[in-house]
N, C-alpha and C positions, 0 to 999 in steps of 0.2 A: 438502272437504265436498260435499256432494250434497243436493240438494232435492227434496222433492214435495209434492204441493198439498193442502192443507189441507182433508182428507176429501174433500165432495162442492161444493167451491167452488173459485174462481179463484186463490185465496191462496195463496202459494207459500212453504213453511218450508223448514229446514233436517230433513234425515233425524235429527238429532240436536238436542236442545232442552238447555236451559242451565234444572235444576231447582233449585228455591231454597231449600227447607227450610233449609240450612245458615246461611241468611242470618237475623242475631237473634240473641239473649241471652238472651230468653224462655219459651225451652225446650230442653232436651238433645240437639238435632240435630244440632250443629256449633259453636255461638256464635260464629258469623264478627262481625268488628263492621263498624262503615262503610268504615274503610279496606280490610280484608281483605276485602269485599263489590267495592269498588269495583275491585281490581286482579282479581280473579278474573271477572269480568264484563269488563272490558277485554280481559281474554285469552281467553276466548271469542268474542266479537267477531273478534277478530283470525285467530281459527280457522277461521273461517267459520259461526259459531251465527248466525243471524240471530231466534231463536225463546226467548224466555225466560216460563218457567210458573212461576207463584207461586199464593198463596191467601191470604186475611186469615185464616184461622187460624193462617199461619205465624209463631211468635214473636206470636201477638195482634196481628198487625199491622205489627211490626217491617218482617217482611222484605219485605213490597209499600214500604214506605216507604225500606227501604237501595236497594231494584232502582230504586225513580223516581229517587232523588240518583244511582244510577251510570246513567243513562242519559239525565241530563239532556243536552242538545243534540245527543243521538243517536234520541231517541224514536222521530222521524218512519222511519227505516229501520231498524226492529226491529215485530217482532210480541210481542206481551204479553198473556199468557193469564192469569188469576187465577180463583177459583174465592170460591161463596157457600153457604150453606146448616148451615155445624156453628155452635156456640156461640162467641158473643163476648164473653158475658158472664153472672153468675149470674140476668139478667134472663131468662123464659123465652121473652119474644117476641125473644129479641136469639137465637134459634136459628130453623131448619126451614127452608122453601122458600114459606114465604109472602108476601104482595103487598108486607108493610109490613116482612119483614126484607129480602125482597132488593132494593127500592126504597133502604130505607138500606145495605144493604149495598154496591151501587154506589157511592151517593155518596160514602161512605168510602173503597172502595177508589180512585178516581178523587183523590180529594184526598190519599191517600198514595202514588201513582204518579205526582203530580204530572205530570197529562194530562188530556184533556175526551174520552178515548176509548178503551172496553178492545176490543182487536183479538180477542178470544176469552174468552166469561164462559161459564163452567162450572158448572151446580150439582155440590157437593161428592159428593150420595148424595140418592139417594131417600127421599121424605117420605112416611112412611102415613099424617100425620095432617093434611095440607094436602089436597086435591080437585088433581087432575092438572090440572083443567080452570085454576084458579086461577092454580097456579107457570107453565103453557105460557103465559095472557095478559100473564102478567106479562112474562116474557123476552120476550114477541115485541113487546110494549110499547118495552123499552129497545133492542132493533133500529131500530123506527119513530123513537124518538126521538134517534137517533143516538149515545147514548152507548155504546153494545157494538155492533162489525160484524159479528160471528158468536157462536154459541152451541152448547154443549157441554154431555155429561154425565158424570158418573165413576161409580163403584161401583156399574151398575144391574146387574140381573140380566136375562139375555136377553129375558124378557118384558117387560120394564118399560120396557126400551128399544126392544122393537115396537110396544110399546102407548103411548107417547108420540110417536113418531113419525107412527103413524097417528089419532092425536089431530091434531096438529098438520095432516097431511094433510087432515085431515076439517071441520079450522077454518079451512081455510085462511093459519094462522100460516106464519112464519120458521120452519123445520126443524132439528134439532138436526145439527151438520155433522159430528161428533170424539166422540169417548168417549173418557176418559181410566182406563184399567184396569190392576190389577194384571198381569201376564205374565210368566214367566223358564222355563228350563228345569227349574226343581225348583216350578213352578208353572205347568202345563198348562191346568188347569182351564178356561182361556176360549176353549178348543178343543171343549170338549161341543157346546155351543150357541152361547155367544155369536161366534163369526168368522163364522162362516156367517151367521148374524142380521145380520151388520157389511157382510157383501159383499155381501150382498141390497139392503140398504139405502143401498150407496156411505157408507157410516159409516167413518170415519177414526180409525184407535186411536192413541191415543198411550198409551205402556205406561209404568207411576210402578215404582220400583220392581225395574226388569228385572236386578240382581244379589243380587237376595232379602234385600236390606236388609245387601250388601256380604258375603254368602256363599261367592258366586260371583266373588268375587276371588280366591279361590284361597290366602289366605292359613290358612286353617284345615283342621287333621287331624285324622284319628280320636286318640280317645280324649286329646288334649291342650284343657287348656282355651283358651278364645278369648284372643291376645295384647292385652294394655294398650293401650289407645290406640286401639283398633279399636271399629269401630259394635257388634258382637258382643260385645266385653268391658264396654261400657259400659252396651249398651241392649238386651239379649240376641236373642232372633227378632222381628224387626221385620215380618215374616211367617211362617204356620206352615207347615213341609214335613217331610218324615219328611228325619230324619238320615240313615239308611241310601241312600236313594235320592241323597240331597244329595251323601253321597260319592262315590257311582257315578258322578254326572253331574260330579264334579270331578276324576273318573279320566279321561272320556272326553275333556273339555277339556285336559287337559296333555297327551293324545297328540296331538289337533288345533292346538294352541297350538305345539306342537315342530313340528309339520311345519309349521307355516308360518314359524314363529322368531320367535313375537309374546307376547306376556301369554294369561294364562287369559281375564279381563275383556273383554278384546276380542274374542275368538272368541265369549263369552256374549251379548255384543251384536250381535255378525253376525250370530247364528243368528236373533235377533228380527228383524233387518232384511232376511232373506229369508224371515220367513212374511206370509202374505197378508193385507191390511185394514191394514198399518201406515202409520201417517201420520209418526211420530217417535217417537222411545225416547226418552225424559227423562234425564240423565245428571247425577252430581251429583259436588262432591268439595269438600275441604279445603283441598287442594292443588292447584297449579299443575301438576304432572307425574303425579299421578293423572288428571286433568281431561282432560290431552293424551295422557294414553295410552287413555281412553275414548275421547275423539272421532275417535283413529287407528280406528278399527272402521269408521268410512267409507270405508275403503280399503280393507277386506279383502273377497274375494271367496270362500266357500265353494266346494268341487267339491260334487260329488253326494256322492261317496265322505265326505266331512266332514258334510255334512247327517246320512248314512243312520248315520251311527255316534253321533252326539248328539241322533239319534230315537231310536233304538234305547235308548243307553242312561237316559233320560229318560222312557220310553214310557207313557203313564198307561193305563188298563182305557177299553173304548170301552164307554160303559155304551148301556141302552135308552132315547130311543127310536135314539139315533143308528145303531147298530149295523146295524138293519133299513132305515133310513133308506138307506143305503150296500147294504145288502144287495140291497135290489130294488133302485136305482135304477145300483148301477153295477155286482152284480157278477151282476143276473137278466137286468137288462133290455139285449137284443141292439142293440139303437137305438145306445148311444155307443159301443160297437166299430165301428162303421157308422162314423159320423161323426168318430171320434176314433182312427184306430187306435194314433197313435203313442203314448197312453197305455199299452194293453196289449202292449206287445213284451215286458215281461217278466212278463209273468201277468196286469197290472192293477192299479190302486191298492187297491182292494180286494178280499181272495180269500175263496170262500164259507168262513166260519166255521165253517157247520153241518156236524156229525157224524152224516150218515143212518147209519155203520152203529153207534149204540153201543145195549149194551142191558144192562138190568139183570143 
């Protein structure tokens, strides 16, 4: 296992996090119960996971309360991320990102993780109907007061997460260290704007999600239905991506999976762990030998050659303003050929788009 530090702070996780969905009864994710919680956690641990993310939405609560019982008299050497902000109950203040749900929402999850401290509190998603100014006092509140040591966002949109940052900047709060987002290769999308936003910022991604809701396991073909027993036969797209492209990018994996003589899944988790802003890929399972054959992806090392074929075939449209963005600043402007030559040896990262000669 391999480590890096916990966005733009001194906290040091594992490249690979221990997600907990599965953990519960609650709801159709897994229904692990406490035993099956506790030997699956144990075995992570022993992998080298030092990093486990949960949410009190999970199972309503279930699964922050199986993770506190499997890590009792381990707490102290684990980090423990959970997440506040979606509904708890048909009560409508027991939702959103406000003062009085995530003040009880702490204390809840704290009394179900049995612990007097969340190592990474995370709002779930952005609130339109809370005042930004309100949800940032609050978090930076539970900083001061020592129940959370750092603080996290999930599901913003590029703006939303520049613009609380420099809220926070401008109030002089505790700053949001992690973002926690969707990411995979049949889901690009947080390559438009949000990485770049992430690397500006020293924002730390941890990515939920990174085999597209178990797609990218490799176990499904065109035109057959999804096998029994699987997250796709059970719980159909657990994120949306075009089929067509889903299968392209599970061709390009079984050529790169063979050359190295590993699983499809693991090669879909390298690839995330060699693009740039990543702080941990979340990984989850059922099982004990799916579990370890995720976490082997810490060990794999991509060539070039293996990148350029799982961009390639993966490649999403670089829309506006990005396109121009890259245009003038890398492929007009002389300055980082100057500065940077080994970039351009084979043309440059990026090459002029524009088609002076076309004409009606």
């Amino acid at each position: 296992m391999k480590y890096r530090n916990l966005g733009n702070s001194g906290l040091i996780v594992s490249e690979l996090a221990l997600g907990t969905m599965q953990f519960g009864q609650k709801m159709n994710m897994g229904n692990l119960d406490q035993k099956q919680t506790d030997d699956l956690v144990a075995f992570a641990l022993d992998q080298g996971i030092n990093f486990i993310d949960t949410a009190d939405v999970y199972s309503q609560g279930q699964s922050e309360e199986f993770v506190g019982n499997a890590i009792k008299g381990k707490r102290e050497e684990l980090v423990v991320a959970t997440k506040c902000r979606l509904p708890m109950s048909d009560n409508f203040n027991r939702s959103g990102a406000t003062r009085v749900n995530i003040m009880r929402g702490v204390e809840s999850s704290l009394k179900r993780l049995k612990t007097d401290y969340i190592d990474l509190y995370q709002l779930h998603g952005w609130d339109s109907n809370t005042p930004l100014e309100e949800t940032l006092r609050t978090m930076d509140d539970l900083v001061r007061q020592g129940k959370v040591r750092y603080i996290g966002f999930s599901n913003y949109r590029a703006w939303q997460g520049a613009t609380a940052l420099a809220e926070q900047e401008r109030m002089g709060l505790n700053k949001f260290v992690t973002a926690q987002m969707y990411y995979s290769l049949v889901g690009r999308g947080l390559e438009d704007e949000f990485i770049s936003m992430a690397e500006y910022n020293k924002l730390g991604i941890l990515v939920w999600s990174p085999l597209a809701g178990g797609f990218l396991s490799g176990k499904y073909e065109r035109g057959k239905a999804a096998p029994a027993g699987t997250r796709f036969g059970e719980n159909g797209n657990f994120v949306p991506f075009e089929k067509d492209l889903g299968y392209r990018v599970i061709d390009a994996l079984k050529v790169v999976a063979g050359r190295h003589g590993v699983s499809v899944p693991r090669i879909a988790l390298a690839w995330l762990l060699a693009q740039p802003a990543i702080t941990s890929v979340i990984v989850a399972g059922r099982k004990k030998e799916h579990l370890a054959d995720n976490l082997a992806a810490s060990d794999i090392s991509l060539t070039d050659q293996d990148l350029k074929e799982l961009d390639e075939a993966s490649a999403i449209e670089v829309r506006y303003p990005k396109w121009m963005v890259l245009q003038l600043d890398v492929a007009e402007d002389p300055r980082p050929k100057v500065l940077f030559p080994e970039r351009y040896v084979d043309g440059g990262p990026w090459k002029d788009r524009r088609d002076y000669g076309w004409d009606s």
